[in-house]
TILUMMI-171186 format. One line per field, with one value per atom (N, C-alpha, C, CB): residue in one letter; atom name; x, y, z. Coordinates in pm, whole numbers, plus 32768, in hexadecimal, padded with zeros to 4 digits. Glycine has a CB too. Example, Ala and Ser with C-alpha at 12.3 -4.5 7.8 and 13.67 -1.06 7.14 Angstrom:
<rs>
r (A;A;A;A;S;S;S;S)
a (N;CA;C;CB;N;CA;C;CB)
px (8527;84CE;8528;846B;8505;8557;850A;8580)
py (7DC7;7E3E;7EB6;7E41;7F1F;7F96;8003;7FC4)
pz (830C;830C;830C;8389;82C4;82CA;8313;823C)
</rs>
This chain:
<rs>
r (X;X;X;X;X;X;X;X;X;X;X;X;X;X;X;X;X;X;X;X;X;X;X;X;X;X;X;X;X;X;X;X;X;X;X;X;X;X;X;X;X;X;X;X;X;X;X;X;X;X;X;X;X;X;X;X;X;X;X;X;X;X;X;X;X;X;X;X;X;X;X;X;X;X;X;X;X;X;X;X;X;X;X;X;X;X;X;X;X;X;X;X;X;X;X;X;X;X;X;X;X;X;X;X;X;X;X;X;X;X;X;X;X;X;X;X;X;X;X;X;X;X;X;X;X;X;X;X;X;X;X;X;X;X;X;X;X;X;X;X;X;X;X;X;X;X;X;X;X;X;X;X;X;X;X;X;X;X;X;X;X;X;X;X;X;X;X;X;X;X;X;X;X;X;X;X;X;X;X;X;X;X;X;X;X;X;X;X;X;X;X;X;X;X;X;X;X;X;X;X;X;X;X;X;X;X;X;X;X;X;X;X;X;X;X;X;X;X;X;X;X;X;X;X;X;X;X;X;X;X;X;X;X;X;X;X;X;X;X;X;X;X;X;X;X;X;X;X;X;X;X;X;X;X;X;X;X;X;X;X;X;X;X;X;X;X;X;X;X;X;X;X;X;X;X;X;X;X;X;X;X;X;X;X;X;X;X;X;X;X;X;X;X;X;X;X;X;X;X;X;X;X;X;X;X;X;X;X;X;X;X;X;X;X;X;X;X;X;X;X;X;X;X;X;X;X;X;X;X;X;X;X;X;X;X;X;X;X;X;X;X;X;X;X;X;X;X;X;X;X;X;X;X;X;X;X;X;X;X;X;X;X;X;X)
a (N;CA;C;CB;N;CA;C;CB;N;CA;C;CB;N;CA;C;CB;N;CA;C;CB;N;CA;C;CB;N;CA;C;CB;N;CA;C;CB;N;CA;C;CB;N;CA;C;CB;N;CA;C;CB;N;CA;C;CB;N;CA;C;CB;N;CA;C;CB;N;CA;C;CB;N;CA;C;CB;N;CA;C;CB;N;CA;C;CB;N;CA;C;CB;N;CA;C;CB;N;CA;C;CB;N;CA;C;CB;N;CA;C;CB;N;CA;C;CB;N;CA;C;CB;N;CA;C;CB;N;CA;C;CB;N;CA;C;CB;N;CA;C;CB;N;CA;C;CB;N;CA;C;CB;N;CA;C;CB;N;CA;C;CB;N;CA;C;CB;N;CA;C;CB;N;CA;C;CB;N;CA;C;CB;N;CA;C;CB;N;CA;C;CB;N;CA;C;CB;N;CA;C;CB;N;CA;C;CB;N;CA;C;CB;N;CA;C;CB;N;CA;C;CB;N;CA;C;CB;N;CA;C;CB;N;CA;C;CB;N;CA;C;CB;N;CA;C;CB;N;CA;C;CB;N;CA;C;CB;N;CA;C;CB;N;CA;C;CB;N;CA;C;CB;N;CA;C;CB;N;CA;C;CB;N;CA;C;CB;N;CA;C;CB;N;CA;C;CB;N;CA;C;CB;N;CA;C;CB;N;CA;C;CB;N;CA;C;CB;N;CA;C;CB;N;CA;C;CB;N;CA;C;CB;N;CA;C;CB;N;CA;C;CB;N;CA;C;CB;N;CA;C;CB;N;CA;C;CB;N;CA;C;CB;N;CA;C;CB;N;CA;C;CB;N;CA;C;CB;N;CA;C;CB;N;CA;C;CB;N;CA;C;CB;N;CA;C;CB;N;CA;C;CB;N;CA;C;CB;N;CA;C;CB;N;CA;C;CB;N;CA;C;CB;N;CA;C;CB;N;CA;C;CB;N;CA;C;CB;N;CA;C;CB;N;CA;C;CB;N;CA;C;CB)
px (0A1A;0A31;0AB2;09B7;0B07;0B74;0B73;0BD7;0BC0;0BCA;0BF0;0C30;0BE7;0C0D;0C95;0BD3;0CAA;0D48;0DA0;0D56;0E17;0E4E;0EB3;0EDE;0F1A;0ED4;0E5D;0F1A;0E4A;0DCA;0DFE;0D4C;0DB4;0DFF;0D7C;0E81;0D8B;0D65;0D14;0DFF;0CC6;0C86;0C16;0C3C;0BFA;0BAC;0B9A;0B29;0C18;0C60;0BD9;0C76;0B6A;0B13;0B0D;0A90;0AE5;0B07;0B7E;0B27;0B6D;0BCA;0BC1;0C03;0BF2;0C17;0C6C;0BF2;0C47;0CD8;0D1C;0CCE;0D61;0DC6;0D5B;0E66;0D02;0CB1;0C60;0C53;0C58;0C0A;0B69;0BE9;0B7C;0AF1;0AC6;0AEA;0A6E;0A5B;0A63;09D9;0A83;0A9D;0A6D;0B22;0A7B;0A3A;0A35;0A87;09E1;09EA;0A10;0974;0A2D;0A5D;0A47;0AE8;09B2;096C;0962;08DB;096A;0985;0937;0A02;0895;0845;085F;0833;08C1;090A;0942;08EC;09C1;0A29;0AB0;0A2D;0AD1;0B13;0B95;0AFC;0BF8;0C6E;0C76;0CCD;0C0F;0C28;0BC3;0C22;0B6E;0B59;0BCD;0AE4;0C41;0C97;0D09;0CC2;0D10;0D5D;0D3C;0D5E;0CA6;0C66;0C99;0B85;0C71;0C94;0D08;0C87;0D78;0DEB;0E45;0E26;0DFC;0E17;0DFD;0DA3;0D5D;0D26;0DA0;0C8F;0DB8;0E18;0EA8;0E43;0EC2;0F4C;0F4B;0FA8;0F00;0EC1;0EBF;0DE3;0E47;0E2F;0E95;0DC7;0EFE;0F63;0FCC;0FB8;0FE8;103B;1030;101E;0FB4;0F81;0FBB;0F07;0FD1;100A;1081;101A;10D4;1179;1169;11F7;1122;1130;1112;10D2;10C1;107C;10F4;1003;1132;11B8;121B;11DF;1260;12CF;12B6;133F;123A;11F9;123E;1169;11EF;11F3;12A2;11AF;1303;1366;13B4;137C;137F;13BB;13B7;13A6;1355;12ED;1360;11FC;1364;13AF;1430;139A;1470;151C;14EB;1569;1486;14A2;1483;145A;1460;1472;14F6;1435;1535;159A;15C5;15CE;1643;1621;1651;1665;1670;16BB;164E;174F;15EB;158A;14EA;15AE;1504;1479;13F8;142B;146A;1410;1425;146A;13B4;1373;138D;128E;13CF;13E6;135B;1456;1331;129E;125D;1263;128C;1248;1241;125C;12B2;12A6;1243;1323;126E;1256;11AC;12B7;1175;10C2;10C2;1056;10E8;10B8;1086;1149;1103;1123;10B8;11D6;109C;103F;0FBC;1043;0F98;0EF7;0EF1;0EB4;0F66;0F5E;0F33;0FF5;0F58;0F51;0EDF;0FD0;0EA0;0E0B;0DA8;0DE8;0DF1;0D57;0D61;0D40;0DD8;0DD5;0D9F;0E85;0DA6;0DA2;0D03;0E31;0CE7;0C1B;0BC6;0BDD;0B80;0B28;0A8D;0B3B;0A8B;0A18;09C9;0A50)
py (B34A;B30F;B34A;B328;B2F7;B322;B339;B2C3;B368;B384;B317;B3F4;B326;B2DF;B2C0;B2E9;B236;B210;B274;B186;B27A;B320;B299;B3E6;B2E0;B360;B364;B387;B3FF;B403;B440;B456;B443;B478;B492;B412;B4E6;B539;B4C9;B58E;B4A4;B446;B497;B3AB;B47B;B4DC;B57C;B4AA;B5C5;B65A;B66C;B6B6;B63E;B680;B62F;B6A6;B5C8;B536;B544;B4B2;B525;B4ED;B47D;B532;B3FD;B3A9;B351;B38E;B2F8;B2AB;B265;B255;B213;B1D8;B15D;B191;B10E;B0B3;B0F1;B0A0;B14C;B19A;B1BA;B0F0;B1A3;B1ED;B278;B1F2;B2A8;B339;B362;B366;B3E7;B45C;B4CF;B47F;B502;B587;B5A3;B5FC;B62F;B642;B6EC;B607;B738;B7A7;B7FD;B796;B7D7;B848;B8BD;B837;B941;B9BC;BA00;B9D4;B9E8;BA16;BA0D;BA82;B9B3;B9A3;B9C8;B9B0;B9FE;BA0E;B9BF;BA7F;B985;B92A;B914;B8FB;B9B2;B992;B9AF;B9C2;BA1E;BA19;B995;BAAB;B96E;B8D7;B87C;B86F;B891;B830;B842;B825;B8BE;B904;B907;B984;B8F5;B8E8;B82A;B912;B7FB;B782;B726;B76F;B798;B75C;B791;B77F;B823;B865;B7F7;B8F0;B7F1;B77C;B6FD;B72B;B6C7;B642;B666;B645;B6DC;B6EE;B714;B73B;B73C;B774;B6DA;B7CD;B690;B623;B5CC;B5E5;B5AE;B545;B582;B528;B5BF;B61F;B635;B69C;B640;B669;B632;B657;B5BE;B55F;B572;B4DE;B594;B5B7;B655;B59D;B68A;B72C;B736;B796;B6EB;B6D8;B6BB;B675;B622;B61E;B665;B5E9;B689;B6CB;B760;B6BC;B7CB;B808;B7DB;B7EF;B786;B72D;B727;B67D;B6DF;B6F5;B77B;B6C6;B7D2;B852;B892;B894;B86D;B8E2;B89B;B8AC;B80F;B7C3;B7ED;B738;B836;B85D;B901;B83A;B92B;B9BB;B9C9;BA2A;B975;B979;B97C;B904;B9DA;B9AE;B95B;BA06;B914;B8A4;B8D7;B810;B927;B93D;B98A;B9AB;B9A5;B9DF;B9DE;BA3A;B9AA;B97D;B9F6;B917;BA42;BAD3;BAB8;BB94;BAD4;BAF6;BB79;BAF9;BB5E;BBDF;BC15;BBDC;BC93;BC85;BC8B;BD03;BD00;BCF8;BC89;BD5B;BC69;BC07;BB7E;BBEF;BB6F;BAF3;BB15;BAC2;BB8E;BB83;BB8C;BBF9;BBC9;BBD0;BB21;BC16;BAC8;BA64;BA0A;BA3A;BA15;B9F7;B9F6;BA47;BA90;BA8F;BA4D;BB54;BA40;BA11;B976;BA28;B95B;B8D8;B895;B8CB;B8E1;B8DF;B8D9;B972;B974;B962;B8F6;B9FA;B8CB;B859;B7D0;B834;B79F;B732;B747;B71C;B7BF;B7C5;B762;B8A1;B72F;B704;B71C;B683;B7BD;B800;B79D;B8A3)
pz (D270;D1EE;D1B4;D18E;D164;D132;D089;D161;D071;CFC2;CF9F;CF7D;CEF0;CEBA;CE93;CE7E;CE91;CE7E;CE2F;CE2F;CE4F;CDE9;CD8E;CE6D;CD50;CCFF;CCC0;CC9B;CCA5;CC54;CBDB;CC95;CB48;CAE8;CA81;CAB7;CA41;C9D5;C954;C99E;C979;C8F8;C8B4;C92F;C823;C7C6;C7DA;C7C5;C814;C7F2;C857;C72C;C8AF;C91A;C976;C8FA;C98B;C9E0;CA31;C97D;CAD1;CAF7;CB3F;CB25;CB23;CB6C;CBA0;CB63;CC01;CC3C;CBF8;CC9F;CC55;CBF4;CBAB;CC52;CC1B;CC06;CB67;CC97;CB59;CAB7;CB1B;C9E9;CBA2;CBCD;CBAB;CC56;CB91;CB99;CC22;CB5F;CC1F;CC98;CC86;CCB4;CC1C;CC0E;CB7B;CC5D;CB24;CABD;CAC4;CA79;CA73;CA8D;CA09;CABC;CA1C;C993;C9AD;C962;C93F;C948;C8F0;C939;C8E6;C89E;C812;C8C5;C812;C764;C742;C6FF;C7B4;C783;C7A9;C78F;C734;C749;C760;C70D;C770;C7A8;C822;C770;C85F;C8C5;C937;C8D9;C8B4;C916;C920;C8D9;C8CB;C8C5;C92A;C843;C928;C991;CA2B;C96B;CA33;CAC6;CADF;CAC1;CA82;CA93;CACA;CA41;CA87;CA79;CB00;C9E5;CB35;CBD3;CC44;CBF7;CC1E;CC84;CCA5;CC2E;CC47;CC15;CC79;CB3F;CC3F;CCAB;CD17;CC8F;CD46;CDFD;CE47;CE03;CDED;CE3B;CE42;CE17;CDB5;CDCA;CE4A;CD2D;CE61;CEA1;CF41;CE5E;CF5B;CFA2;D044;CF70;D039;D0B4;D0F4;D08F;D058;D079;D09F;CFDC;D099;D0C9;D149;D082;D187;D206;D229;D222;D226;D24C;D258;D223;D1F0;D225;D243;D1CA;D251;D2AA;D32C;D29E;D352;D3D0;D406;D3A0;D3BE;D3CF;D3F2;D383;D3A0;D3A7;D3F7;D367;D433;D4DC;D526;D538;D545;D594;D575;D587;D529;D502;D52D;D425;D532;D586;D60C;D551;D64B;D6EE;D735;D728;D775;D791;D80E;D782;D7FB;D870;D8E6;D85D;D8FE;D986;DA00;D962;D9C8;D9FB;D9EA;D9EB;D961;D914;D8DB;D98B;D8C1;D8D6;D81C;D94B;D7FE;D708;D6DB;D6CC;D65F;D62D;D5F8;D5BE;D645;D65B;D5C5;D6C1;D565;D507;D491;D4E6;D46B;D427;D453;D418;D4D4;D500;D50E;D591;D51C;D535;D4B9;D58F;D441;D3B5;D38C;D349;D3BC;D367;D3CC;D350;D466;D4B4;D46E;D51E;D452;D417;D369;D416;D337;D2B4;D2E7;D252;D2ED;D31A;D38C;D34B;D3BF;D40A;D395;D46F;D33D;D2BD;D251;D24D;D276;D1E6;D218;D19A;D2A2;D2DC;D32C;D336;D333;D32D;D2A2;D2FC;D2FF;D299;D297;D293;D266;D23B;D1B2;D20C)
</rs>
């Protein structure tokens, strides 16, 4: 199953939903309400975001291989490897 259509955005300061006005999530904080607004508004930019980071991730690994041998600049390239394993898991 896939998510919901993006963007998603910040409706009634706890609500988040798509663009369609579906709900997605709510981001109550025992009543407190900036940092529900603030959880809200984190959520909102992770998820809009989220596609283009995968991407040019992706790009970037591919600009540190070098071509003449094909040998990865090891650390960067496993950092940006496992970033990108845990973001593209779907726990």
């Amino acid at each position: 199953m896939t998510h919901s259509q993006l963007p998603w955005e910040v409706f009634a300061e706890l609500n988040v939903e798509n663009e369609e006005g579906e709900f997605v999530a709510s981001c109550g904080v025992n009543g407190k309400i900036e940092k529900s607004r603030a959880n809200a508004s984190f959520i909102v930019r992770c998820v809009n975001n989220h596609e283009r980071l995968i991407s040019v991730c992706k790009k970037a690994m591919a600009e540190l291989i070098f071509p003449a041998c094909g040998q990865k600049h090891s650390k960067l390239y496993e950092e940006l490897q496992q970033a990108l394993q845990s973001a593209e898991r779907l726990d």
